[in-house]
N, CA, C and O of each residue as an XYZ file, in Angstrom:
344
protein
N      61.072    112.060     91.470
C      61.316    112.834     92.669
C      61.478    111.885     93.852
O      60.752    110.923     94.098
N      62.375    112.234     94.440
C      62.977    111.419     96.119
C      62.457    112.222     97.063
O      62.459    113.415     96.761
N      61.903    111.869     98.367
C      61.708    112.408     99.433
C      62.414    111.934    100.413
O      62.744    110.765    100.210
N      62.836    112.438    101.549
C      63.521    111.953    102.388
C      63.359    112.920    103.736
O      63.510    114.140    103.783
N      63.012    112.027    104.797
C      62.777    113.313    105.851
C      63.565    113.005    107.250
O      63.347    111.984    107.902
N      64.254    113.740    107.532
C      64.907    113.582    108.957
C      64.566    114.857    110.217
O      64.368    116.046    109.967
N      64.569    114.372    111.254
C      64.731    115.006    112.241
C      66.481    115.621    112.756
O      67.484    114.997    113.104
N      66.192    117.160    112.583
C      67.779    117.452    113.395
C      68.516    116.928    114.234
O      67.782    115.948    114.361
N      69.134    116.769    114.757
C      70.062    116.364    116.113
C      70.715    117.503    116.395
O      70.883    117.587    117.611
N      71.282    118.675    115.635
C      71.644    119.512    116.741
C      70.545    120.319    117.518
O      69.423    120.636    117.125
N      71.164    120.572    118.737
C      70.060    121.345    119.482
C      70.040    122.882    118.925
O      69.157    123.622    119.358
N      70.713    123.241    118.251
C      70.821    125.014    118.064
C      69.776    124.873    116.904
O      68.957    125.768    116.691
N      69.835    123.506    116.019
C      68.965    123.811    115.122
C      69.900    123.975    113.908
O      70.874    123.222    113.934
N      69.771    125.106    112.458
C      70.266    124.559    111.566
C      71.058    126.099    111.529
O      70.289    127.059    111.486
N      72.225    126.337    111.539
C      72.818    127.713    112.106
C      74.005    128.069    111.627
O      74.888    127.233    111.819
N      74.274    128.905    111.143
C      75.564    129.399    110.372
C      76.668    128.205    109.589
O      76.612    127.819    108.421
N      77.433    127.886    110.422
C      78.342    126.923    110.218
C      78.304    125.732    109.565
O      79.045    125.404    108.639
N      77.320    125.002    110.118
C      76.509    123.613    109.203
C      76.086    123.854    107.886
O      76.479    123.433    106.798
N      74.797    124.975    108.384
C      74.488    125.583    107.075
C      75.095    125.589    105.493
O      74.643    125.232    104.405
N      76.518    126.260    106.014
C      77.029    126.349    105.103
C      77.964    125.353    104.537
O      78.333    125.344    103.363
N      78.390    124.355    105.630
C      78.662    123.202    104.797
C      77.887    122.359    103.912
O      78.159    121.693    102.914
N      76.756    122.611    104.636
C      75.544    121.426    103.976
C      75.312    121.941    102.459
O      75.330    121.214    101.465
N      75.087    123.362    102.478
C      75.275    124.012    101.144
C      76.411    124.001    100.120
O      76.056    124.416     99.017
N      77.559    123.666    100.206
C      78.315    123.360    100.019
C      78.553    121.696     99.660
O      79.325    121.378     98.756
N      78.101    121.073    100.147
C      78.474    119.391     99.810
C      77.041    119.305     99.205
O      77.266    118.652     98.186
N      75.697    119.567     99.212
C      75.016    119.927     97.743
C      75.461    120.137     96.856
O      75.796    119.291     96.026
N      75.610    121.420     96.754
C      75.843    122.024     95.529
C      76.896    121.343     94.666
O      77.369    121.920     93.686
N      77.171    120.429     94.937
C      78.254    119.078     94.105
C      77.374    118.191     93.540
O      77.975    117.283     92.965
N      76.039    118.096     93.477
C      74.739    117.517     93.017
C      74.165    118.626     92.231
O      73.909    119.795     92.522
N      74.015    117.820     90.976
C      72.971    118.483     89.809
C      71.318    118.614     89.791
O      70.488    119.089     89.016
N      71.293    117.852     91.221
C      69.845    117.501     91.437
C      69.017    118.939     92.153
O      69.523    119.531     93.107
N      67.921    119.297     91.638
C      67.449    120.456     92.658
C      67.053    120.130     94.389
O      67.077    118.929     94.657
N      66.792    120.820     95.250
C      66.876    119.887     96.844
C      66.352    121.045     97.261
O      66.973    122.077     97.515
N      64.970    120.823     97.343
C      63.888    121.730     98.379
C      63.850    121.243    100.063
O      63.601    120.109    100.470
N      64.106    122.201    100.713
C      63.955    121.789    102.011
C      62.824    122.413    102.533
O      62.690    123.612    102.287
N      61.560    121.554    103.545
C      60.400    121.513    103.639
C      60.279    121.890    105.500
O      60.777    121.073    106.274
N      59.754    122.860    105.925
C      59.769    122.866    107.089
C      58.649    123.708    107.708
O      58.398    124.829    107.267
N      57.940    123.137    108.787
C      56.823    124.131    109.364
C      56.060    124.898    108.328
O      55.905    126.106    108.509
N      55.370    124.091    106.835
C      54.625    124.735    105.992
C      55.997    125.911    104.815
O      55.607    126.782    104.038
N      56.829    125.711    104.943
C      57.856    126.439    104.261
C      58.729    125.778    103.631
O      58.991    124.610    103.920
N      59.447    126.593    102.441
C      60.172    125.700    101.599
C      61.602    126.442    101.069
O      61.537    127.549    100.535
N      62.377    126.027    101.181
C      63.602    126.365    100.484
C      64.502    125.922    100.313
O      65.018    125.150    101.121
N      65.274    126.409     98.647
C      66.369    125.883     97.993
C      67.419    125.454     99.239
O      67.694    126.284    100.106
N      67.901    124.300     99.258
C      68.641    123.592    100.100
C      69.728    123.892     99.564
O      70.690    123.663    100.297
N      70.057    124.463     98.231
C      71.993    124.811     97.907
C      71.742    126.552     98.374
O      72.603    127.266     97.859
N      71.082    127.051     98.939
C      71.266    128.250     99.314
C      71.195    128.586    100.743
O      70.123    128.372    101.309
N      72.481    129.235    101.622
C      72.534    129.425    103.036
C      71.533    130.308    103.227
O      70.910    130.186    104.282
N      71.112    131.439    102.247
C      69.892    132.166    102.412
C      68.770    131.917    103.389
O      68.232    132.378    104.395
N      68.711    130.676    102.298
C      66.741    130.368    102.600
C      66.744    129.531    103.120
O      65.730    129.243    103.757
N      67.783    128.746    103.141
C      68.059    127.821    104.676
C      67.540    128.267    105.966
O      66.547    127.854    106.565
N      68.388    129.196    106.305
C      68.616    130.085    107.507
C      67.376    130.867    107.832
O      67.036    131.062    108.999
N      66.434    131.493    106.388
C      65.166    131.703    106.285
C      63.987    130.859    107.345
O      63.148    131.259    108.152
N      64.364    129.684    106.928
C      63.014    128.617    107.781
C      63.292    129.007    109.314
O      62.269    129.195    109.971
N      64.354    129.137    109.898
C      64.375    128.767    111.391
C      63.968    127.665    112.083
O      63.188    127.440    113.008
N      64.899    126.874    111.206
C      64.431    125.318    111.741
C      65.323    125.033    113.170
O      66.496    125.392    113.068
N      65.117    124.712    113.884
C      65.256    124.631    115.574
C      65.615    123.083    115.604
O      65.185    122.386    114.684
N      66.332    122.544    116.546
C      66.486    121.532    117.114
C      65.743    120.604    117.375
O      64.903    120.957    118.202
N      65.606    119.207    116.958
C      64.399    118.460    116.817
C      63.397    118.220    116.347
O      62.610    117.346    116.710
N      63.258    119.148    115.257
C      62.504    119.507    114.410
C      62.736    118.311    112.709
O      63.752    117.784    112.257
N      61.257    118.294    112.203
C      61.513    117.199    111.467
C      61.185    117.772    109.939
O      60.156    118.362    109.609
N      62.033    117.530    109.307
C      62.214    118.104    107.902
C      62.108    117.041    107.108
O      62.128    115.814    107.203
N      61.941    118.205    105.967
C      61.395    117.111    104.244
C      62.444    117.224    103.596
O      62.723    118.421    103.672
N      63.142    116.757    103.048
C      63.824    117.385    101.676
C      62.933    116.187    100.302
O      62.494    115.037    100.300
N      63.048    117.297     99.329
C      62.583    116.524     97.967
C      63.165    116.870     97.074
O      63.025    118.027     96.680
N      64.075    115.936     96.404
C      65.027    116.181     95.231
C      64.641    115.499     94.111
O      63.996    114.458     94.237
N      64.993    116.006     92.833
C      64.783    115.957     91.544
C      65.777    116.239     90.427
O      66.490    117.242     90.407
N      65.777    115.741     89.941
C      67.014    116.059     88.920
C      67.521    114.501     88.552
O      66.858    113.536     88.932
N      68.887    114.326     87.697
C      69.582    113.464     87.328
C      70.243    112.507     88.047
O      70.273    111.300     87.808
N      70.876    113.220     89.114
C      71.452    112.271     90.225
C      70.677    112.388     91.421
O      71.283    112.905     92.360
N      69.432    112.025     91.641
C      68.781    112.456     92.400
C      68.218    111.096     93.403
O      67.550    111.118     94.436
N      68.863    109.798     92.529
C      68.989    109.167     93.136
C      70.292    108.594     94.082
O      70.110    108.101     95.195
N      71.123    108.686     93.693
C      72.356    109.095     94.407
C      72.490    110.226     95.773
O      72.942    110.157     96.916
N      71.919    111.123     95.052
C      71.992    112.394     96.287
C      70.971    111.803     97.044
O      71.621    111.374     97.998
N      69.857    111.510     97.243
C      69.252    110.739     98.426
C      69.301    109.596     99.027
O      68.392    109.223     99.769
N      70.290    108.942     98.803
C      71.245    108.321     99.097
C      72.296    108.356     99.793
O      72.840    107.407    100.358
N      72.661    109.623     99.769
C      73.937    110.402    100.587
C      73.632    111.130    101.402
O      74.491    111.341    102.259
N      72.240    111.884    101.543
C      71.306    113.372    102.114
C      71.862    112.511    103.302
O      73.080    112.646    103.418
N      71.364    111.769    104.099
C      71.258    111.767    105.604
C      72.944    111.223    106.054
O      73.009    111.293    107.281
N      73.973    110.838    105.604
C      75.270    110.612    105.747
C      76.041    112.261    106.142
O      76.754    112.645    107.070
N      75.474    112.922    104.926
C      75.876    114.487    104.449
C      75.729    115.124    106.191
O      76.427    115.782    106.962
N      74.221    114.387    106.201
C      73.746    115.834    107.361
C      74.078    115.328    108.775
O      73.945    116.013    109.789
N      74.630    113.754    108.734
C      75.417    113.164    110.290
C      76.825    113.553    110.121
O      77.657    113.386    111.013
N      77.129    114.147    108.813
C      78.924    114.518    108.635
C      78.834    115.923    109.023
O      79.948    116.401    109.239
N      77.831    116.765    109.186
C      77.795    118.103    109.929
C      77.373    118.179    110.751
O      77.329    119.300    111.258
N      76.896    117.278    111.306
C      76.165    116.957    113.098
C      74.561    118.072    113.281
O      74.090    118.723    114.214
N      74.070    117.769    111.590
C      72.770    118.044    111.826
C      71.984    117.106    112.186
O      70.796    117.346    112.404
C-alpha cells in the first residue's frame, strides 16, 4: 500500500468538473484509491463519494492505493491532480 497526501489548491475545493476528470484519469489504474478526508473515506474512481466528503479548498488529503500498479499510480496521483488544478 502507497500513501500519498496533498493539500488542494483550488479554492472551491473538489467540485463537479475536476471531480470528474480526476475520476476519470483513475479509473485507467487497476489499483484501488481511497481518498481520506476530515475522518472520512472514499472510493477515489467514484464522482459519488468524492463529492460526498466536501473537501473545501486547502484542505489536506490522504489518498492510499493498493493494487498492481499502485506503484506507478502514486507516482502520477499528484501530476494527475496539478493537470486538473486541484
Amino acid at each position: 500500500m502507497k500513501t500519498v497526501e496533498y493539500t488542494i489548491q483550488d479554492p472551491v475545493g473538489i467540485h463537479a468538473r475536476p471531480a470528474s476528470k480526476l475520476v476519470q484519469a483513475l479509473s485507467k489504474f487497476k489499483s484501488k484509491i481511497i481518498l481520506e478526508f476530515d475522518g472520512k473515506t472514499a472510493n477515489a474512481k467514484s464522482i459519488i463519494n468524492l463529492m460526498s466528503l466536501g473537501v473545501t479548498g486547502g484542505s489536506k488529503v490522504t489518498f492510499k492505493i493498493e493494487g498492481e500498479d499502485e506503484e506507478e499510480l502514486s507516482n502520477s496521483i499528484l501530476q494527475i491532480l496539478g493537470d486538473f488544478g486541484l
